[in-house]
Each structure stands twice: as C-alpha cells, then as structure tokens.
N, C-alpha and C positions, 0 to 999 in steps of 0.2 A: 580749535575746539578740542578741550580735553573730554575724555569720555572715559569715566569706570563703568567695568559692568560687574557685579557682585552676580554668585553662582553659589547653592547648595547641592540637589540632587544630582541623579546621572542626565536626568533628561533635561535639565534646566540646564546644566554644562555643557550641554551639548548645542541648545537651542542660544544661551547667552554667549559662546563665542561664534556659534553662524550671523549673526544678529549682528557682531561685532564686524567680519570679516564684510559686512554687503554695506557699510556707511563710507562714506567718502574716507579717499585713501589721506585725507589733505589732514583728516584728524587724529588726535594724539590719542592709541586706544591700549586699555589694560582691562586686565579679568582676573580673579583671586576666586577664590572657593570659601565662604565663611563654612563654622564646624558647627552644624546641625546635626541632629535625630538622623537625617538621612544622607549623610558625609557620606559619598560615593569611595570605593575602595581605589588603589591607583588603576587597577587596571580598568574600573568603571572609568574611568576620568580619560585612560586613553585611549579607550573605543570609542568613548562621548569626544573625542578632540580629532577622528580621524579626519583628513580631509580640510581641516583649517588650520591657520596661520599660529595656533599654538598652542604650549607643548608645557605640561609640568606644571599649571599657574601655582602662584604660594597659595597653600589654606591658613586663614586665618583665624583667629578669635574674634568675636564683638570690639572686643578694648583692642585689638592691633586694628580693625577696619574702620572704627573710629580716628585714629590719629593718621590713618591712611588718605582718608577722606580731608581732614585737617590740612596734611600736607600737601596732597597735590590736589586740593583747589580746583576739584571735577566743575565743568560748565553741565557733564550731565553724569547722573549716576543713572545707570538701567540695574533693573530690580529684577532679577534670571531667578529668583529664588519661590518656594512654597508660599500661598497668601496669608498664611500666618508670623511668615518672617516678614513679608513684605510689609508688614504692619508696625513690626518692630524696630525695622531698619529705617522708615519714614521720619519717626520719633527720634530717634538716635542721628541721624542727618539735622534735622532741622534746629534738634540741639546743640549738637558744635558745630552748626554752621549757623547761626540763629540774624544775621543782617544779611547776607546774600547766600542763600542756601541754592544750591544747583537743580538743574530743574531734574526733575525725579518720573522715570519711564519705567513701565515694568509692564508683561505679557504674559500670552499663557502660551505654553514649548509647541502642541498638536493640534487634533480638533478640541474644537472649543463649541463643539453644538451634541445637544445641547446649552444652552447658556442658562449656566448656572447664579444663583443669589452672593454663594461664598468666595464665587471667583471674582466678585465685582464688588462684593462689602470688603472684603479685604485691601484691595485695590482702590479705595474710595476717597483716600487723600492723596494721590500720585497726579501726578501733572497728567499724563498722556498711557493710555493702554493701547499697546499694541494686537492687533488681532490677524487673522489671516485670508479670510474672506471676505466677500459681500454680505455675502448671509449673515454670518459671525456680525460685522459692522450692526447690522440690522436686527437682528436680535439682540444684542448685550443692550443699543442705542434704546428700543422698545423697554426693556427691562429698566434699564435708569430710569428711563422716564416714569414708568410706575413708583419704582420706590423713592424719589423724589429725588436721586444721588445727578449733582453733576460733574459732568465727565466726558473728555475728551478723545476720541477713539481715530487712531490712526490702522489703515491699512497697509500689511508688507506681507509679501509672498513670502511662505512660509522656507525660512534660509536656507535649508540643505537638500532643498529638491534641485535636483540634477535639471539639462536643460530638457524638456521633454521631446523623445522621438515617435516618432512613425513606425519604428520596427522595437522588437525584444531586440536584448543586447544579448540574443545569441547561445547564453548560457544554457543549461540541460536541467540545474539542481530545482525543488520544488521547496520551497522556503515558507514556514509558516513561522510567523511573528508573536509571538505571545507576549500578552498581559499579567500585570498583578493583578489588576482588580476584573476581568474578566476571561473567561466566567469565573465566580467568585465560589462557586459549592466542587466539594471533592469531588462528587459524580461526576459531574459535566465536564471535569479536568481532566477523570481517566477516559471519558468517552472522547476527548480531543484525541487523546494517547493512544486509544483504539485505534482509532481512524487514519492515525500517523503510521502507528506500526503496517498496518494494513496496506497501505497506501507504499509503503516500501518493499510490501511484498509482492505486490501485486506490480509493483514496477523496477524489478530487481535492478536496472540497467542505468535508475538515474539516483542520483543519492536526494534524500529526503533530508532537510535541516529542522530542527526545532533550536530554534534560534532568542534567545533568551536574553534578556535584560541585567541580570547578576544571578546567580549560583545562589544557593540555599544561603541562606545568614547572611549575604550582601543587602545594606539598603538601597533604595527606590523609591519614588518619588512617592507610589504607593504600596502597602505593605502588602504580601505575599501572605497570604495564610496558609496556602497549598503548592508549593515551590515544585513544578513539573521536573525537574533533574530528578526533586528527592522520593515523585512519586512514580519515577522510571526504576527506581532503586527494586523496587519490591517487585520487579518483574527480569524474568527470565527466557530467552529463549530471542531475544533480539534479534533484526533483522541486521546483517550488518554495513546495510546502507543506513540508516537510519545515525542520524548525527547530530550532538548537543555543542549548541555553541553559546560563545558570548562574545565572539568577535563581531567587528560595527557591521551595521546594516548595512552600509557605502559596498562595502566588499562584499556582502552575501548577496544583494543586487546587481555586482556587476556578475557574477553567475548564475544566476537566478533565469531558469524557465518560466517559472511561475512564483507569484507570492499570495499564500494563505493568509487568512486571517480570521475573526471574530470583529475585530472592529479599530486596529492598529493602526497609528498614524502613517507606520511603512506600507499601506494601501496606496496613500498617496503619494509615497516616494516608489513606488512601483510603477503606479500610472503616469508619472513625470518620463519614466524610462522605457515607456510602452511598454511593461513586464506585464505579461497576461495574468488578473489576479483572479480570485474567490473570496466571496467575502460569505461565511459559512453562516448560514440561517433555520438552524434546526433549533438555536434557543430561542430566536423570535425576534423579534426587531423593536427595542423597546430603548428610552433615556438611559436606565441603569446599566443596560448593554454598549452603550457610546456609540451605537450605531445608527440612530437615525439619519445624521447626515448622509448616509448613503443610500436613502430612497428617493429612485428614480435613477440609478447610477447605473443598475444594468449588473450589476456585479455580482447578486447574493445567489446563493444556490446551497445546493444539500451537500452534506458528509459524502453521500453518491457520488456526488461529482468529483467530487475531491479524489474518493478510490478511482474513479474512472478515469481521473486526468481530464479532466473538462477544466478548462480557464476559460477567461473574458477578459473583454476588451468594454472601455466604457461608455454608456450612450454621450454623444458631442454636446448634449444641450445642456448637461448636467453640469459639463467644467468650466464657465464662464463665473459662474455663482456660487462654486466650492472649490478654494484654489488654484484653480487656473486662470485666474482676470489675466488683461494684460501686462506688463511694466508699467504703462504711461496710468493706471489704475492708481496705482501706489502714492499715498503721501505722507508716509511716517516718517519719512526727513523732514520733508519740509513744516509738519506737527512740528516734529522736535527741534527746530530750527527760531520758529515761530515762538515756541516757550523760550529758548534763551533770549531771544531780543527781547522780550517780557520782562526776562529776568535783568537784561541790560538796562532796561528803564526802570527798575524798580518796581515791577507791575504785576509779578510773579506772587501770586497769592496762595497760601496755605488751605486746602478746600477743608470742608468738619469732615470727623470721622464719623462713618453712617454706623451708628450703634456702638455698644460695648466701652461706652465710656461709662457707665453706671462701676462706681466705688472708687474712681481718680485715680490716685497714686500708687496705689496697692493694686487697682485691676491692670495696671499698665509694669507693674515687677511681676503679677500672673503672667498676663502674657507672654512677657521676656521667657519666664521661666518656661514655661509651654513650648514654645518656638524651641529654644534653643536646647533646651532638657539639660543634662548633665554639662554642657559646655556652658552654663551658666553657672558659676560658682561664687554668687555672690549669696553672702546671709541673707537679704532680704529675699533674695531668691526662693530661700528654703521653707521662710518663713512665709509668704506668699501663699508656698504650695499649700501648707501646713492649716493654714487659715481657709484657703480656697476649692480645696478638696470635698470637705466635707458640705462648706455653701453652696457650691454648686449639684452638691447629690439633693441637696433639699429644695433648690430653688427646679430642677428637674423632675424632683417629685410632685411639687406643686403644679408644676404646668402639664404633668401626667394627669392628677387629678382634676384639674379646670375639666381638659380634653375629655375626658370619661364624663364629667359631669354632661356638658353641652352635648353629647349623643343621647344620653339618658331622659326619654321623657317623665315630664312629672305627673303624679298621680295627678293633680288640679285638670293638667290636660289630656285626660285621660288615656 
C-alpha cells in the first residue's frame, strides 16, 4: 500500500505526519508540504515534526504535486491540508488520475466540536473523513445527514497524544497554550497577559510558559490578528520567569506542572499525560470559543485559579466520548482499507460536490486561486480574481439585503 499524505499549515504538518507514523508499518509512506497562504516557516515544520519519523519533507508547488501523484501512483492520498485546498487538491487528483484515481482521506488536525458546515462542505467529495471521537463521529454523522451530503467517517485517536498516565510527568513549569483565533479581541488578549504576568509573580519559583504557535508574521492555520509575543512588546517591567516559546508542545509537556488554556487541543495532550490542566472560563463557554467540548470535563475554572495555582484532574465519565475511546474503538484503517478494495474493483465512486459549483470553470480557477493565493501563478488565475472579486461583493450584498428584508415587517402586516 502506497500512501501520500499532502500537508500545508503548522498544525496539519503536524497532525498529517502523526497520522502517517500510527498506519501499518508494512506500508509505503511519504508527506510533502504544498505552498499555501499558510506555508509554515522551517522552524514551524520542525516543531510540527517533533516526535515523528520525519524530518525536512520537500514543499511543493500544485504542478510539482501533480506529476508527484502521476508518478508514484498513491493507492491513498490523505488530504492534512485547509478545507479550501482540500477542494482543490480533490480536482486536481482526479484529473491526472481520471481511470483509477487513489482513494482520497482527509481530517481535521484537533477538536472538531463543534461540528461545523465548512469543515464537511469542503470535505464533501473525499472518500473517507477522519475524525477523533465518538461524539465528533456523531455529530459531523447528524450534520450529513441534514444537508443531504454522503460521507463516510472513520475514527482514530487523535495521533500525538502520548500514552496516558495516572500521575504528572513530574515537571514544575505552568504552560499555557495559546490560540490564533481565541480569544479573538485585543482586550481579552492583554487580560490573558495579565494573568500570565501575574501568575509568575505570584509564583516566582516555577517558570510560566506562554507557549505559542509562530512569532508575529509566521502563518497558521488560522490568522492572528493580535500576535501575544507582539503584545508583550508594549510592556515593561517583566517577571523573569515568565517565558515565550515556540518550541513543540511534546517538550513543554514533558515539563509541564500544569497546562492552561482557553480551549487548545494541548488540553487533551495534557490529560493523555495526567498534566493537571485549567481550562480558563471568564469569557464563557460558547462554539466561537471551541470550548464546548469540555462541558462536563471538570476542568473550567477562573483566572483565580490560575493565580492561585489551582489545577484539575478530569471527571472519568467524560473521557470514553472525547478522545479517550479504546484502541479496539478505532476503524480508520480498516475505512481506508475498505476504499482501496473498492478502488481494486473498480467500485471507487467520485461523490458531487455539495455546493459552489455555480459558474463551472471559472468558479473552479476562483477557487484555485483562493486556496492557493500568490503560489498560483497562472493567468487565468488573475483573471479569475479579477472577475470574481467584485461578483462576489455583489452577490453578498444581495444576500445582505434578502436577510434585512425577511426581519423587517411589512406595513400589510402591521
């Protein structure tokens, strides 16, 4: 079984070579980085690769990952990449692969609950979605079924949690995880900053990490509009335990007393390693905050605690149904196992794309051009844009306007 796994962001690199390292050792496995809007820096790529079996992968262009796929004649490609490439790359497979196209996998890197519409339209002509819970399973499953998409959903324990113990691993440091997109307003950022700072004072004897995804002007899976390094800048008088990193999480957990958070996927590579965590709830537990999935966990508490050095441990009932199932739980091999003998018989069918096929050939050089931005350098590219820029501010004005209208009663109805 040959197996590519294509990769853009930090956290898809990181998520699509764990992913790679947990499939039987018997098959033939490579990973390349295509050059997206959010082409991780090297040293994003080498923190995103700690702990796994590889090191440097080539990044490509669309036209080299093309004749890549040509050449080595994948039985599977896994799609590690943002759902708007994943749309791109689908098309592009299936056109120079168009009589035996390889069966096509693709997931999402952390939590995925919420279960969102844009993580499963996008994903909606792929063979097989990967996901990492029960719950996950059962909501995305719920969701298909409303918007009438079919689709097949395998479960896998999410690849780079360690194996989970019974005790901390010992360490002293207090490690809080940060987000690009949360919280997403400057205030809420410097009240993080507050309470970091604070928290280092008030515990002068163990060091405090603020431990970070990329440095100001590095891309990310999602964009940063208030980069905490850059809004540490404006501030003076530092604690000097207090510490910015951007080395991998693997290693700030194997030191780690405690791990902070807002709603970070390293909550649950914390709880894998019995790291006593917080999951901080002074902006409220809501979708936009990605923190739902931890109600009933046991975990949330105030900025207080935080100063206080209060951690937790999480309630037992909660982990069967947010990634902690068993092993014998799992069947994303045997999914993707299942699609190639499909694909051996001939049986292997191309599902429709759910939506966004309105204007054909031209909305599908948009998209290209979208996905991939500047590393698309093709005329129709520009021309695309150039057309589609302004249709789309008008066809979003329109659909402003329906929305306004349908709230608005009419005189008739008094």
């Amino acid at each position: 079984m040959r197996v590519l796994t294509v990769t853009d962001s930090d956290s898809y690199v990181k998520w699509g070579a764990a992913m790679l390292d947990r499939m039987p050792s018997t098959w033939e496995r490579s990973l390349v980085v295509i050059r997206t809007p959010a082409l991780p820096s090297a040293a994003q790529i080498e923190a995103s690769l700690v702990g796994s079996s590889f090191s440097a992968p080539p990044i490509v262009d669309l036209d080299d990952l093309s004749a890549l796929v040509v050449d080595l004649d994948p039985d599977v490609v896994v799609l590690s990449v943002r759902g708007p490439v994943v749309r791109v790359l689908v098309r592009m497979i299936v056109a120079v692969m168009p009589d035996k196209r390889p069966v096509i996998v693709s997931g999402l890197p952390g939590i995925s609950i919420p279960e969102t519409l844009h993580a499963l339209y996008f994903r909606s002509q792929v063979d097989l979605m990967v996901l990492h819970s029960k719950r996950e399973i059962a909501a995305f499953s719920a969701l298909a079924e409303r918007l009438g998409i079919t689709q097949d959903f395998g479960l896998a324990t999410l690849p780079f949690l360690p194996t989970r113990s019974e005790s901390s691993s010992g360490g002293d440091d207090i490690v809080f995880a940060a987000q690009a997109k949360v919280p997403r307003i400057q205030g809420e950022r410097e009240l993080v900053l507050d309470w970091l700072v604070e928290t280092a004072r008030r515990h002068p004897s163990r060091r405090v990490v603020l431990k970070l995804r990329g440095v100001a002007g590095e891309a990310q899976t999602h964009a940063e509009k208030h980069p905490y390094d850059r809004l540490l800048q404006a501030r003076t008088d530092l604690p000097g335990n207090l510490e910015v990193s951007t080395a991998s999480m693997v290693d700030h957990l194997s030191r780690a007393g405690a791990l902070v958070t807002v709603s970070s996927t390293a909550a649950v590579e914390a709880i894998a390693l019995g790291v006593p965590t917080l999951l901080i709830d002074d902006f409220g537990m809501s979708a936009g905050l990605i923190n739902v999935v931890f109600e009933g966990s046991g975990l949330f508490g105030s900025s207080n605690e935080l100063m206080e050095g209060y951690f937790k441990a999480p309630n037992e009932h909660w982990l069967d149904d947010n990634y902690f199932h068993a092993p014998s739980d799992e069947t994303w091999i045997h999914e993707i196992e299942a699609a190639v003998a499909r694909r051996e018989a001939g049986e292997l069918r191309l599902r429709p794309q759910y939506r966004g096929t309105l204007g054909g050939s031209l909305r599908r050089i948009w998209d290209r051009k979208q996905a991939l931005g500047p590393y698309d350098r093709s005329a129709a590219g520009y021309v695309a844009l150039a057309v589609g820029l302004p249709l789309r501010g008008a066809v979003r004005r329109y659909r402003t306007l329906r929305r306004r209208a349908a709230r608005t009663p009419s005189l008739v109805d008094g």
